[in-house]
C-alpha positions as semicolon CSV with decimal commas, in nm:
position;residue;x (nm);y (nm);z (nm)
1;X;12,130;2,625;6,767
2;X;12,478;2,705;6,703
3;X;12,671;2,764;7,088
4;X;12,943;2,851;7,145
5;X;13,166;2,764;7,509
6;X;13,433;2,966;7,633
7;X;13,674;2,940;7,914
8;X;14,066;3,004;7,998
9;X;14,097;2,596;7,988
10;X;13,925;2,263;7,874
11;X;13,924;1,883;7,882
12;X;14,144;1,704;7,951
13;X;14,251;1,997;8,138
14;X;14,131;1,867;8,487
15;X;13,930;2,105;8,679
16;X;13,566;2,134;8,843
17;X;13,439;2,410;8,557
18;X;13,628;2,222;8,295
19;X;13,394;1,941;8,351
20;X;13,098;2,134;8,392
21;X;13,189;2,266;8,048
22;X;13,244;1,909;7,832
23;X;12,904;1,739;8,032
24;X;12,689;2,077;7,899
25;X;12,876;2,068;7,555
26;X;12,781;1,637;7,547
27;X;12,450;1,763;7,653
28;X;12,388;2,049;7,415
29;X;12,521;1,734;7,128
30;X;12,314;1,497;7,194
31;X;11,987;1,768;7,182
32;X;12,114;1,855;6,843
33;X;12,284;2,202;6,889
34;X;12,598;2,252;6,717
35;X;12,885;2,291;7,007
36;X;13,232;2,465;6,948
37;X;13,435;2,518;7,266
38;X;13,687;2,800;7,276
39;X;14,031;2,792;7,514
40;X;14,331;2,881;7,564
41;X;14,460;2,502;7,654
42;X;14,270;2,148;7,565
43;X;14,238;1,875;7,322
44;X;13,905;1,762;7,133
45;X;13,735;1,465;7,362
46;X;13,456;1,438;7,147
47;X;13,407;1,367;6,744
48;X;13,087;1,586;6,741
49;X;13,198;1,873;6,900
50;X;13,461;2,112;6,823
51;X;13,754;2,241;7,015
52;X;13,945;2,566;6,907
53;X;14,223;2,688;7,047
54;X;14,344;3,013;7,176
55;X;14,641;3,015;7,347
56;X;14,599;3,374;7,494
57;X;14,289;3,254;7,620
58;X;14,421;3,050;7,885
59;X;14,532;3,201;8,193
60;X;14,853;3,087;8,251
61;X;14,965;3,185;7,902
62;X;15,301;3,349;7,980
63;X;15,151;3,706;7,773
64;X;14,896;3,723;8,013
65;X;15,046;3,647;8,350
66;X;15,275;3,864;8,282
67;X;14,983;4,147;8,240
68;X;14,832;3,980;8,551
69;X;15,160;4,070;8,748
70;X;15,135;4,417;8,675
71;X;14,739;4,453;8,734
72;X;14,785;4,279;9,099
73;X;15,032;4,542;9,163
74;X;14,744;4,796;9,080
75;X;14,924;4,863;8,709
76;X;14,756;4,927;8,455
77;X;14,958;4,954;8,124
78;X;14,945;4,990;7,763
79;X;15,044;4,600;7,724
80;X;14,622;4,545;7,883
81;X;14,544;4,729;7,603
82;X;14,689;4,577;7,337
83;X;14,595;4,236;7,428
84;X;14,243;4,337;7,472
85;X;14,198;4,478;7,177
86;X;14,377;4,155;7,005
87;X;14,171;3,930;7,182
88;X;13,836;4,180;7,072
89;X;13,936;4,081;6,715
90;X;14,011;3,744;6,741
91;X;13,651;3,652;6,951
92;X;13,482;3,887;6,718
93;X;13,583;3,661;6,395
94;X;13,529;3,353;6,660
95;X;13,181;3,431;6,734
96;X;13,055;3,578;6,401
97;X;12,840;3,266;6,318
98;X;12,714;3,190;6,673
99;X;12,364;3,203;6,809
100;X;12,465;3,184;7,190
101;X;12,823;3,234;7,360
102;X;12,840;3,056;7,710
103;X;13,125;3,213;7,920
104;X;13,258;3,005;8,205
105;X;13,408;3,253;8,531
106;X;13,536;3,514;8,236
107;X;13,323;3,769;8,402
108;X;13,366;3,750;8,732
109;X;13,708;3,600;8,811
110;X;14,061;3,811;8,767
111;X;14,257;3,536;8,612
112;X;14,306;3,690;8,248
113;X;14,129;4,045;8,247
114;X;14,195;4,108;7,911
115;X;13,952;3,857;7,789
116;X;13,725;3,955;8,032
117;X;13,729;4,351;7,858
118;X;13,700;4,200;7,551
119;X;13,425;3,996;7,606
120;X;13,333;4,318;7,804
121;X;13,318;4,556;7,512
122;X;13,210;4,282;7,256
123;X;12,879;4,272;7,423
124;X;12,821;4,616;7,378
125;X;12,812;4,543;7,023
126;X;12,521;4,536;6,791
127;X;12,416;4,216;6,638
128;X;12,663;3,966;6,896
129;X;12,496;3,711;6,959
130;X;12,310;3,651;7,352
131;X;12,576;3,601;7,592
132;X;12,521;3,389;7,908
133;X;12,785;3,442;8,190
134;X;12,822;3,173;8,378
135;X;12,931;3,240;8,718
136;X;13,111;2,932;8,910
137;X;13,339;3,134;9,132
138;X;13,361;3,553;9,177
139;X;13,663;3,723;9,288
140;X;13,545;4,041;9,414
141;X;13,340;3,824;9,704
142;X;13,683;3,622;9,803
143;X;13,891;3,727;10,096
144;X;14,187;3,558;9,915
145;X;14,179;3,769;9,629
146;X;14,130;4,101;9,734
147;X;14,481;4,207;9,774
148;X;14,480;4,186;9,388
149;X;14,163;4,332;9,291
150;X;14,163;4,767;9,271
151;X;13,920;5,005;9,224
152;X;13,847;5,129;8,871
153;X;13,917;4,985;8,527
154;X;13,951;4,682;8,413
155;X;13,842;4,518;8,797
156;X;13,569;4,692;8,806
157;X;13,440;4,496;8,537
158;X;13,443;4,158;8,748
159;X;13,164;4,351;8,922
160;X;12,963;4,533;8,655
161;X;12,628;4,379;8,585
162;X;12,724;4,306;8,210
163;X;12,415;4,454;8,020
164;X;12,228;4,249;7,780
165;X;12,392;3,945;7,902
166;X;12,211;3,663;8,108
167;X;12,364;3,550;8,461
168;X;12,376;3,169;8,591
169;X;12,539;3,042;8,883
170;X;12,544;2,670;8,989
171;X;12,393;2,697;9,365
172;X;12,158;2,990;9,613
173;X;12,405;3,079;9,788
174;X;12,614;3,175;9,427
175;X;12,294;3,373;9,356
176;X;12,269;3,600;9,645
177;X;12,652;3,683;9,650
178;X;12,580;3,756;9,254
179;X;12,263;3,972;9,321
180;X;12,482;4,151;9,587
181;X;12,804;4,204;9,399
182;X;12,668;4,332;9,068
183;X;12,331;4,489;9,228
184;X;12,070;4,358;9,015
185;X;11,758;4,167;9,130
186;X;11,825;3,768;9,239
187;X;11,517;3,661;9,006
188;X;11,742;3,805;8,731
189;X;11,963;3,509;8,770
190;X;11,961;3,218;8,676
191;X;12,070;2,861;8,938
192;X;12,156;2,564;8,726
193;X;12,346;2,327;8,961
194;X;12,627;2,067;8,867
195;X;12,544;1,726;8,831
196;X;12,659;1,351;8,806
197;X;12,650;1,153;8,520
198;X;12,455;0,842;8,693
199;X;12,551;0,578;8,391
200;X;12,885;0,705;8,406
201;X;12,992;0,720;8,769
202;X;12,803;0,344;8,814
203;X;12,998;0,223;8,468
204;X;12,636;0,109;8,346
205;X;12,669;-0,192;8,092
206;X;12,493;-0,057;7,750
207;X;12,226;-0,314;7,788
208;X;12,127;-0,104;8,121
209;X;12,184;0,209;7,966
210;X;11,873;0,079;7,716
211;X;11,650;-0,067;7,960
212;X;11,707;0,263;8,152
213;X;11,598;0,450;7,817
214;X;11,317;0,213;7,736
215;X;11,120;0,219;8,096
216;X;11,244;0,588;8,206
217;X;11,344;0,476;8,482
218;X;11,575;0,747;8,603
219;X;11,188;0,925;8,712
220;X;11,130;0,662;8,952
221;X;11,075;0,770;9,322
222;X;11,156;0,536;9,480
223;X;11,240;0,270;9,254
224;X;11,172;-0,052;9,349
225;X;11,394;-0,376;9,259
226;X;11,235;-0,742;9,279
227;X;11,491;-0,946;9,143
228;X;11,292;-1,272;9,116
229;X;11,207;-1,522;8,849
230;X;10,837;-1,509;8,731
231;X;10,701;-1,787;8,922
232;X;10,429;-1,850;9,248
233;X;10,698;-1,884;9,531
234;X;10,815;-1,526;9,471
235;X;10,483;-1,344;9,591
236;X;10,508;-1,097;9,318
237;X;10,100;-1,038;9,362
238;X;10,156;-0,882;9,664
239;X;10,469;-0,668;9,552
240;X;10,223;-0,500;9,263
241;X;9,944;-0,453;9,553
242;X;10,210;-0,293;9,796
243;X;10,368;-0,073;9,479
244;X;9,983;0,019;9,413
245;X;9,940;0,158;9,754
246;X;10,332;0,319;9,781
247;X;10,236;0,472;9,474
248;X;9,951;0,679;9,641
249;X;10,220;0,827;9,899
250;X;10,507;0,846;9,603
251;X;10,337;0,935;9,281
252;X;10,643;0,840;9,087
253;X;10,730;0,453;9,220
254;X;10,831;0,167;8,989
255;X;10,903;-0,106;9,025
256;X;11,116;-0,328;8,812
257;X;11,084;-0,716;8,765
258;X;11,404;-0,851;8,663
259;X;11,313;-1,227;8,632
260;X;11,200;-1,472;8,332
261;X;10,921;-1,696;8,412
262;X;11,046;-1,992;8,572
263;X;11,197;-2,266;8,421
264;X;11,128;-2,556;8,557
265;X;10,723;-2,536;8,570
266;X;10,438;-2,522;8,286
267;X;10,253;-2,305;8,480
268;X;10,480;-2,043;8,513
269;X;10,338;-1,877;8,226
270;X;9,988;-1,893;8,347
271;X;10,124;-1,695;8,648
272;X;10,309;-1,444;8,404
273;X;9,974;-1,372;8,268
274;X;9,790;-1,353;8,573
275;X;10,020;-1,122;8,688
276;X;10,031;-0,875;8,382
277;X;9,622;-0,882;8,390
278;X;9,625;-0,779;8,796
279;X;9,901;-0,476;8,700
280;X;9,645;-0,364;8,476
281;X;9,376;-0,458;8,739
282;X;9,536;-0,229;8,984
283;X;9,644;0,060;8,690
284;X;10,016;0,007;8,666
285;X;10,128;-0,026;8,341
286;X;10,387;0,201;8,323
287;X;10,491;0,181;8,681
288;X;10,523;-0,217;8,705
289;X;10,777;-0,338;8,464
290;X;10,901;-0,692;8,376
291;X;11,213;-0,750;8,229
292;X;11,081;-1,056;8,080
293;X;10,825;-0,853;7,875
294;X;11,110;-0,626;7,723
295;X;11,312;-0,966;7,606
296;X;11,282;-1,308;7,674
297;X;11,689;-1,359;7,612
298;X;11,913;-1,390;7,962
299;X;11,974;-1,101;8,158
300;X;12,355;-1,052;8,243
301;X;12,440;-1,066;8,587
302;X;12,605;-0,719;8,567
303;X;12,299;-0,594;8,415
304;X;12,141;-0,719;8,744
305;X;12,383;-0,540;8,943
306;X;12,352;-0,212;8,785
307;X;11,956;-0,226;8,864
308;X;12,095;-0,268;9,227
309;X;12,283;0,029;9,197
310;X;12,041;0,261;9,046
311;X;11,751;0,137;9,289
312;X;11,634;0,260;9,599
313;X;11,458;0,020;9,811
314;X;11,466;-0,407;9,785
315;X;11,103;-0,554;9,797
316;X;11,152;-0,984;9,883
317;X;10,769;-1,092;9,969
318;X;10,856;-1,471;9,874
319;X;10,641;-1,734;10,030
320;X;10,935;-1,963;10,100
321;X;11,289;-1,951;10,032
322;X;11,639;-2,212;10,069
323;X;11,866;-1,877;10,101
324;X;11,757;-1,557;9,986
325;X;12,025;-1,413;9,771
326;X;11,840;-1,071;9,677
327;X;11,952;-0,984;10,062
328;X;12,310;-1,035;10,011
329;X;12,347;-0,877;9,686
330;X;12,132;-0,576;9,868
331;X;12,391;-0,535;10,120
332;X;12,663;-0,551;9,905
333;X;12,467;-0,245;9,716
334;X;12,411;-0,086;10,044
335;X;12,031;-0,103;9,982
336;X;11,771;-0,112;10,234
337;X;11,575;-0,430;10,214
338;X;11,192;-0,518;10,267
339;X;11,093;-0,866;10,329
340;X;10,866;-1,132;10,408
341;X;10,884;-1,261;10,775
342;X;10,981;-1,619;10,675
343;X;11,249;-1,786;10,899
344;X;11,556;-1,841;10,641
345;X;11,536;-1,444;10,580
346;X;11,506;-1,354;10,954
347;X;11,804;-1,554;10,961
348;X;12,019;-1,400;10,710
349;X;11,859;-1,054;10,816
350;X;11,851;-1,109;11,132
351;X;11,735;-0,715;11,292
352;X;11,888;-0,529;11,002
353;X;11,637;-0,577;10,720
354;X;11,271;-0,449;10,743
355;X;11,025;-0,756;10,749
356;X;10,663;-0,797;10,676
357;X;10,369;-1,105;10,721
358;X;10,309;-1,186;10,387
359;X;9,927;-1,115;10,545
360;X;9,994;-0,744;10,585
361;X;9,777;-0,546;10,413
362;X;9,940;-0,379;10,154
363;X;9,903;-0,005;10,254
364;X;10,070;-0,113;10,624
365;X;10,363;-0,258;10,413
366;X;10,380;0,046;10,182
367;X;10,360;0,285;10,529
368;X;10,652;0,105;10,665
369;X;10,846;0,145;10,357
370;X;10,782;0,534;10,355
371;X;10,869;0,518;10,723
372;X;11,207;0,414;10,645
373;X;11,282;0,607;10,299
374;X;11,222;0,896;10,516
375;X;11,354;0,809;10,835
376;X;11,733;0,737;10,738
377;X;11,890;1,034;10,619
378;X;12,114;0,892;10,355
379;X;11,841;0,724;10,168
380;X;11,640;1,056;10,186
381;X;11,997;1,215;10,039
382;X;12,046;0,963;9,757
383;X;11,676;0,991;9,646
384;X;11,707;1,370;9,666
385;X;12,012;1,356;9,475
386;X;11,906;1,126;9,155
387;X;11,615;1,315;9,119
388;X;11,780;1,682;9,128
389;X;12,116;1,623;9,012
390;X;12,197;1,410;8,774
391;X;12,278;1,568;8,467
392;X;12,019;1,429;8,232
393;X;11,740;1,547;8,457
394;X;11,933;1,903;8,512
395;X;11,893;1,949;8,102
396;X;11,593;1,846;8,036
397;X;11,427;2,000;8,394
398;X;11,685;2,341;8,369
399;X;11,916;2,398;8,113
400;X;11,736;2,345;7,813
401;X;11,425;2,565;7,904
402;X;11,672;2,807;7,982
403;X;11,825;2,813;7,624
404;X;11,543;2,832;7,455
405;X;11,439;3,120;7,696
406;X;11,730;3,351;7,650
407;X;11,782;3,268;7,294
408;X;11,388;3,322;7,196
């Protein structure tokens, strides 16, 4: 699909809806459309997608505020018309080859109404292509700018429901001050929320990014980290028997393994196989994974750390212990930690961590654990939040369906 983005600015422009704008346009890339982005200021960030610009576009063009003076002052002039019907001209060659156009605040936000009457009129036109109007922020429902909004033509437009053109806006409350403003039914528009980019904000190493990729791990919930070499001492048995009954209460767990078999004992590697035949004993493949499956070379330490940073819970059911590192590094990633009730980890716990008798029965371990994920509201919060808002899941869960939808 050929799309086309438009808005009075982009990157590196800093602003909330210029970011918006380059993580949909990296999005939209990497699903195969072909991406232009049309504004009035920017620079190209991005070898695969195209940046044209516009200067009269922008809205601090000095043509345009100039217009802008006069229309706050309730003025309307000859000079609106002319640029309009420039602008109509210039977006009309612009978009001639386009499938979709995406417009960013154009239609609901007073900050260069010229484009917004030519984008206006152009989608009364025969044959342009589908617009979507994306609406981050809406003029007409803002105290601050009322003293330069008027009755009549061309504000009127910033509340005119835009036949033939789709309506998004990023949150519910967005969507009821839309369906209120330009009086047409809320399940007419569209909520596609901003997001995060997870690998980004954490600065994943590549090597994470592909072990991400490889076990899908960004639809684990919770995700659980055991960062332990393969070997008896660790207890892993029981960690797959408590994922096996978390999983019952959390359909999506995982857990993640992020140890080699241990080094210094031949019969490490009967344990490694005893433990891949009770995962498939107690039907986890797929939500039990072990690093040392995936490659048998040394895992980098920041690798180890990302995994920290992406998971949600710490599971520790060793038998014995001379430290316990895992709990350190835990706090240090401000993640809640579940461990055996052995005395070296009490001490380095102390009443801070969430123990267990390696005797438990699994399901009493696995209750506890749900206690907690639910009980502390930022862990409920960050859960919430990976799941709903990163930007991966937003395209693949919103924003595509809703291309294909409007487009089809």
């Amino acid at each position: 699909m050929r799309i086309a983005l438009i808005h009075y600015s982009s990157p590196p422009i800093v602003g909330g809806v210029e970011s918006v704008m380059a993580h949909h346009a990296l999005l939209m890339t990497n699903a195969g459309h072909q991406v232009t982005i049309f504004a009035g200021r920017g620079k190209p960030f991005h070898p695969n997608i195209s940046v044209k610009i516009l200067p009269q576009l922008d809205s601090r063009n000095a043509e345009i505020t100039e217009i802008k003076k006069q229309l706050d002052q309730g003025v309307y002039t000859a000079d609106f018309d002319k640029m309009r019907d420039w602008l109509k001209k210039q977006l009309a060659n612009c978009f001639e080859n386009f499938d979709l156009i995406i417009a960013h605040n154009i239609a609901t936000l007073n900050k260069n109404l010229p484009l917004t009457a030519a984008l206006y009129d152009l989608n009364q036109t025969p044959g342009f292509p589908h617009l979507i109007l994306w609406h981050h922020d809406l003029s007409w429902s803002s105290a601050r700018n009322h003293e330069d909004l008027h009755d009549g033509y061309p504000w009127d437009l910033l509340r005119d429901p835009w036949s033939w053109a789709s309506h998004v806006v990023v949150s519910e409350i967005r969507r009821n001050e839309v369906c209120q403003l330009l009086k047409i039914p809320v399940e007419q528009i569209y909520v596609v929320p901003n997001g995060v980019n997870i690998e980004s904000f954490l600065k994943f190493d590549l090597e994470t990014k592909q072990i991400i990729k490889e076990l899908n791990l960004y639809e684990a919930d919770p995700l659980v980290l055991l960062p332990a070499r393969l070997t008896p001492r660790k207890n892993i048995e029981q960690a797959l028997y408590i994922v096996a009954e978390l999983k019952k209460i959390y359909p999506k767990t995982m857990l993640i393994v992020t140890g080699p078999e241990g080094p210094h004992n031949a019969q490490n590697a009967s344990y490694k196989l005893k433990l891949l035949a009770l995962r498939n004993h107690l039907h986890l493949q797929g939500t039990a994974h072990f690093l040392a499956e995936i490659s048998n070379a040394y895992i980098p330490d920041s690798v180890i750390t990302d995994l920290y940073h992406l998971a949600d819970l710490l599971l520790f059911p060793s038998f014995e212990e001379g430290f316990g590192i895992p709990l350190i590094e835990a706090a240090f990633s401000s993640l809640p930690v579940f461990c055996s009730d052995i005395p070296v980890l009490r001490e380095l716990g102390r009443e801070d961590v969430t123990y267990f008798s390696i005797h438990d029965d699994p399901s009493m371990i696995a209750a506890q654990i749900d206690h907690r994920l639910n009980d502390e509201v930022t862990l409920r919060w960050s859960r919430r939040v990976k799941k709903l808002y990163s930007w991966d899941s937003i395209y693949q869960k919103i924003l595509d369906p809703l291309l294909k939808k409007v487009v089809l």
